[in-house]
N, C-alpha and C positions, 0 to 999 in steps of 0.2 A: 056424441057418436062421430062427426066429423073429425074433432080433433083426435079424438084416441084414434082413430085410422089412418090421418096424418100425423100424430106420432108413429105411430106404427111400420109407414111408409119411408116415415125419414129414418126411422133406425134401419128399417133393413138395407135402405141405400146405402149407411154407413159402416153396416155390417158385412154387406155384400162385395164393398168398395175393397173394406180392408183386408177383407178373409182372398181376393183376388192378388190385392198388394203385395201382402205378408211373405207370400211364397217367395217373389221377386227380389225383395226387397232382402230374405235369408240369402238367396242364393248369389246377389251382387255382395255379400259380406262375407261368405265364404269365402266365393271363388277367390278376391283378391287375400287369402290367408295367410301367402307366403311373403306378401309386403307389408312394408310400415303407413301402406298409407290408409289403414280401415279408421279413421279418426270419425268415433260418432256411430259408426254402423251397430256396435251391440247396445251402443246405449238407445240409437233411435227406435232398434227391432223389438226389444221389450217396451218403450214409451209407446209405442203403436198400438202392440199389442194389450199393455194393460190400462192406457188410459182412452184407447179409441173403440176398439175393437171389444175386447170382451164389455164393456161398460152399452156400448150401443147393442152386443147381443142378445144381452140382459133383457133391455127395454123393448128388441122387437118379439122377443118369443110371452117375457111376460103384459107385452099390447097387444101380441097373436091373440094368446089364449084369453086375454078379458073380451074380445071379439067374438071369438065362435062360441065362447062360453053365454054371451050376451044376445047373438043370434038363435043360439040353440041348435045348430048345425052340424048334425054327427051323420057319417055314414064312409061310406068307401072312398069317396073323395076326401075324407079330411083323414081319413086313416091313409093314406098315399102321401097327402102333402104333409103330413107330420113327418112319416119316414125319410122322404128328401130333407124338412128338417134336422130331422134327429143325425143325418149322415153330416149336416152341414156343423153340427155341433160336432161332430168328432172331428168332421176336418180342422175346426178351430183348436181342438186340444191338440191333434197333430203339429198348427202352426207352434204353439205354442213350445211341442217337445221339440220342434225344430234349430227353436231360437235357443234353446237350452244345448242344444248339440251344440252349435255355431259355438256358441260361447266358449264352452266347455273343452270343444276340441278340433275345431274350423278345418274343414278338410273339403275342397272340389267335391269331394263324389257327394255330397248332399244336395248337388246344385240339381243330381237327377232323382232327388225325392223331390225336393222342390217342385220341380218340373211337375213330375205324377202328380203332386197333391193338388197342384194348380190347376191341372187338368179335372181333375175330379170334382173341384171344387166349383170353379165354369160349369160343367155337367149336371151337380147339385141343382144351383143358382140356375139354369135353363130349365131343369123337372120342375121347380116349385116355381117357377113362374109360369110353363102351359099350365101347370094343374090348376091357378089360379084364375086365370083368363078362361079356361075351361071349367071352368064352375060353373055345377048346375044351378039354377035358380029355383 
């Protein structure tokens, strides 16, 4: 029990961490799209993304559900903090189509999807953590 919770806790730090980054990290490889100096930026933004990011997403939603499935813990509180979940999984496929944009066809104005998703994604990341600290007993 302790450890699958600390797995659980280190993935989401690592998930949290990069799904915070990702946006930034597109939008410094963008903006500079009109110079020769992006060396490393599409390659680091898919590395991020497919060896840090989705790989620790994996492990904190399938260490979530071995948890509450292990507790036995259903009710309105986990039906809440799934949904900030499940919003935090789309912001990951968003990073995702982001980095595929960049690539694809690197242009300033994605630095303000960027922005938005980063936003939302912070926002996410703050619901599921009251909801969690605010767990009933």
């Amino acid at each position: 029990m302790p450890l699958l919770k600390l797995l659980h806790f280190t993935a989401l730090i690592a998930w949290c961490g990069t799904l915070l980054y990702l946006p930034a990290l597109v939008a410094a490889s963008c903006r500079g799209a009109e110079s020769t100096e992006r060396l490393g930026h599409p390659e680091l933004n898919r590395t991020t993304f497919t060896l840090v990011a989705t790989p620790a997403a994996l492990i904190a939603i399938g260490s979530g559900t071995a948890l509450f499935l292990r507790d036995g813990t259903f009710g309105v509180w986990l039906v809440a903090k799934l949904t900030a979940v499940a919003v935090m999984v789309i912001c990951h496929a968003l990073c995702g189509l982001l980095i595929l944009q960049c690539e694809r066809q690197p242009r300033p104005a994605l630095t303000v999807a960027c922005a938005a998703l980063g936003g939302i994604t912070f926002g996410m990341i703050a619901a599921t953590l009251w909801l969690v600290l605010a767990k009933p007993f």
